[in-house]
C-alpha positions, 0 to 999 in steps of 0.5 A: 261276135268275136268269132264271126270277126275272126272268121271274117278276118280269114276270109279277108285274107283268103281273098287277098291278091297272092303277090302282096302279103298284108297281115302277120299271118301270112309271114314265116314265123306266123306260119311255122308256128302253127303249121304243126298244129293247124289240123282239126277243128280247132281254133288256133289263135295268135297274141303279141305282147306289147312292153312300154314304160307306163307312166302312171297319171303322167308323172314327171320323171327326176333324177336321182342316185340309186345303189343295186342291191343285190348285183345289177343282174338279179334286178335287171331280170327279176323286176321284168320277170316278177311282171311276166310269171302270172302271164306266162302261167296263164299263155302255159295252160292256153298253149295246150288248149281250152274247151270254150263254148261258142255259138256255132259250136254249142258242144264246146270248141278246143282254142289253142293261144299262142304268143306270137311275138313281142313289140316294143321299143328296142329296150323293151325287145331287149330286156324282157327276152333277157338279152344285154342292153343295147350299149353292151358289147353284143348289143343285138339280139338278132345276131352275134355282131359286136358294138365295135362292128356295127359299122361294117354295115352287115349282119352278124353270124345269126344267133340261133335260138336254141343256143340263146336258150340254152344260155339263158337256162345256164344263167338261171341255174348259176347261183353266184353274180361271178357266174351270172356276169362270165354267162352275160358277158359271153353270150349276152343273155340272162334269164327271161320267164318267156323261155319257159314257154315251150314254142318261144324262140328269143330270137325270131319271135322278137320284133323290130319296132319301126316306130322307135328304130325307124321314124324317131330312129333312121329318119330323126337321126338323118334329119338332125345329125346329117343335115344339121337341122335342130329343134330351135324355134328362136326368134331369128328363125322368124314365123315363116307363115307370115314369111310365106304370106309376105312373099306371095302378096308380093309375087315372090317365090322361093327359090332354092340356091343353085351354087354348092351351099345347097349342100355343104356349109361354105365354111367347111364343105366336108362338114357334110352339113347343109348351110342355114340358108338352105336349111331356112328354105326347106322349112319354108318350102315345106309349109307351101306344100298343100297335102289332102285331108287324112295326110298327117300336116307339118308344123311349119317351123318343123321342131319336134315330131311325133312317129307318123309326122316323122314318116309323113315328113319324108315320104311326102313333103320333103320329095317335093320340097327336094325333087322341085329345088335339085333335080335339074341342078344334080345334072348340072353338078360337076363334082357328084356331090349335089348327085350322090346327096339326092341319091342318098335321100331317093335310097331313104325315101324309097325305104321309108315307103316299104317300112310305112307300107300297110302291104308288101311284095313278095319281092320287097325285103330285097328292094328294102335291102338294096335300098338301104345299103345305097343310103348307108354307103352314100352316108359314108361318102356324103356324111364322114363326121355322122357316126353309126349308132345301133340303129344303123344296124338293127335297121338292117335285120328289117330285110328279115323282118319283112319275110318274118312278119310281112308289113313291119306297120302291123307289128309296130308301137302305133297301137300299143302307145295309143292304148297307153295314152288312153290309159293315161288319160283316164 
């Protein structure tokens, strides 16, 4: 049964339109890593391996003080790598290959298995490769940028993977935690047990998970510290369905402002904040949007978001909410301010359809590129006070992600986080 899934999993890909690119395996990293190995009959397989923080039987977390012994860099490689040496044995043997008997090859068939690429949360895609956390100095691991840089809003000099790899095999052989701080602080790596694999790059097989840096990342960011909206459900915001009910039995519609308020607070206009007012008439407005049946639905008083309300959130309610209530009023406006805001969003609503895309175009990660550095440089402008977190600049490498792995949903936590909520409920 599995090997008539595969073969139809081939033959779907084989039929796809060549300008769009929908599965994995059609990116570089899928295809470099077997292109030396893809002769022959046998059946190569790829694996990801997805890394996110269990919490068994749905513990509540506390607080409490804890002392390092022995130093903080033996018991942030080892607790990770004790877990990854039986699989990395096991991913060791696959990769020279297994005789399997199958139904179409009764005689046996050799299966090559290789891990392709790790998926998590941007601490798991630190920790378990072995780089630094991502509040260190060099914080990425995709480049050399510095903590200090990351609002320079471009990549770093690339980290090759033979250098990092290099710097982690130097790790391991120190024997002093002098040395193993001189080697961390300098290259920003330790020793990871998935270096042993002899095909494993720490750099490109690593995945920027969109789940975490994107919906709950860029967009929450944007949506909360930019626009100043908060998680507050008070009284005083009032149920704004029985609002919405009050005023449609009375003929009302909501209108959206039309004065300078729509965009800054009045008391202070380079707060970059949106007024309150305003801020309760978007909320309204997003509860009179109709979507259909499979669209993930908004709470009507927004609070807290999930990942995919995250990404219905800006890709389908808020263009309508924002198209109806600024588009004749951003001509109209003198000072640019109402102009460069809905430039601003249109950049990140247009980013947002690529990242959540389920197919891309060969020619996306160049429109996602385009895209992203108007949003950013708007951002600037329009939002001084919003510092750029790490985010900010991970979000950039995505141009890479996208020529590496094709739609960044099909290596994403979606489904790695599902399982560990099944897991849970057992």
């Amino acid at each position: 049964m599995i090997e008539e899934y595969i073969y139809q999993w081939e033959n779907d890909l084989d039929s796809e339109d060549s300008n769009y690119i929908c599965d994995v395996a059609q990116g570089t990293i899928w295809k470099k890593l077997f292109s030396l190995s893809s002769t022959g009959s046998g059946l190569f397989l790829g694996l990801s391996l997805f890394i996110n923080w269990f919490n068994p039987l749905k513990n509540k977390l506390s607080v409490s003080n804890t002392i390092h012994l022995p130093s903080r860099y033996n018991s942030f490689t080892q607790s990770t790598n004790n877990v990854l040496i039986p699989l990395v044995n096991e991913l060791y043997k696959l990769n020279k290959g297994i005789t399997i008997v199958t139904p179409r090859y009764p005689h046996g068939r050799k299966i090559i298995v290789k891990l392709v690429t790790l998926v998590g949360d941007i601490v798991a895609v630190h920790k378990a490769p072995g780089f630094k956390s991502h509040s260190a100095t060099k914080f990425c691991s995709w480049c050399e940028i510095k903590a200090s840089e990351r609002h320079i809003l471009e990549l770093g000099h690339p980290h090759k993977g033979r250098n990092v790899l290099a710097a982690a095999w130097h790790w391991k052989d120190t024997q002093s935690e002098f040395s193993w701080e001189k080697v961390a602080m300098k290259m920003g790596v330790c020793w990871s047990e998935l270096n042993r694999l002899p095909y494993w790059d720490p750099v490109v097989n690593v995945a920027l998970g969109v789940m975490h840096n994107w919906f709950k990342g860029i967009l929450q960011h944007h949506f909360i510290t930019c626009w100043g909206f908060d998680f507050k459900t008070s009284e005083e915001d009032g149920n704004l369905e029985t609002l919405e009910s009050s005023q449609q039995s009375q003929g009302e519609d909501i209108e959206m402002s039309t004065n300078e308020d729509w965009i800054f607070e009045s008391n202070d206009e380079n707060s970059g904040y949106l007024s309150k007012d305003i801020k309760k008439r978007i909320r309204e407005r997003i509860c009179k949007v109709i979507v259909p049946k499979g669209v993930t639905r908004i709470p009507p008083l927004v609070g807290k978001l999930k990942a995919s309300k995250w990404n219905s959130l800006f890709s389908v309610y808020l263009p309508m909410v924002f198209i109806e209530g600024m588009w004749g009023n951003a001509v109209k406006d003198h000072t640019g301010k109402l102009f460069d805001l809905l430039l601003n969003f249109g950049a990140l609503v247009q980013c947002t359809n690529i990242v959540g895309a389920k197919s891309v175009e060969k020619n996306h990660s160049t429109k996602f590129a385009e895209c992203y550095n108007t949003y950013q440089h708007t951002s600037l402008r329009i939002f001084p006070q919003c510092r750029h977190v790490p985010n900010h600049h991970y979000a950039v490498h995505l141009l890479e992600q996208l020529q590496y792995w094709g739609p960044p949903m099909g290596i994403s936590e979606f489904s790695g986080e599902h399982l560990s909520g099944d897991i849970q409920n057992l």
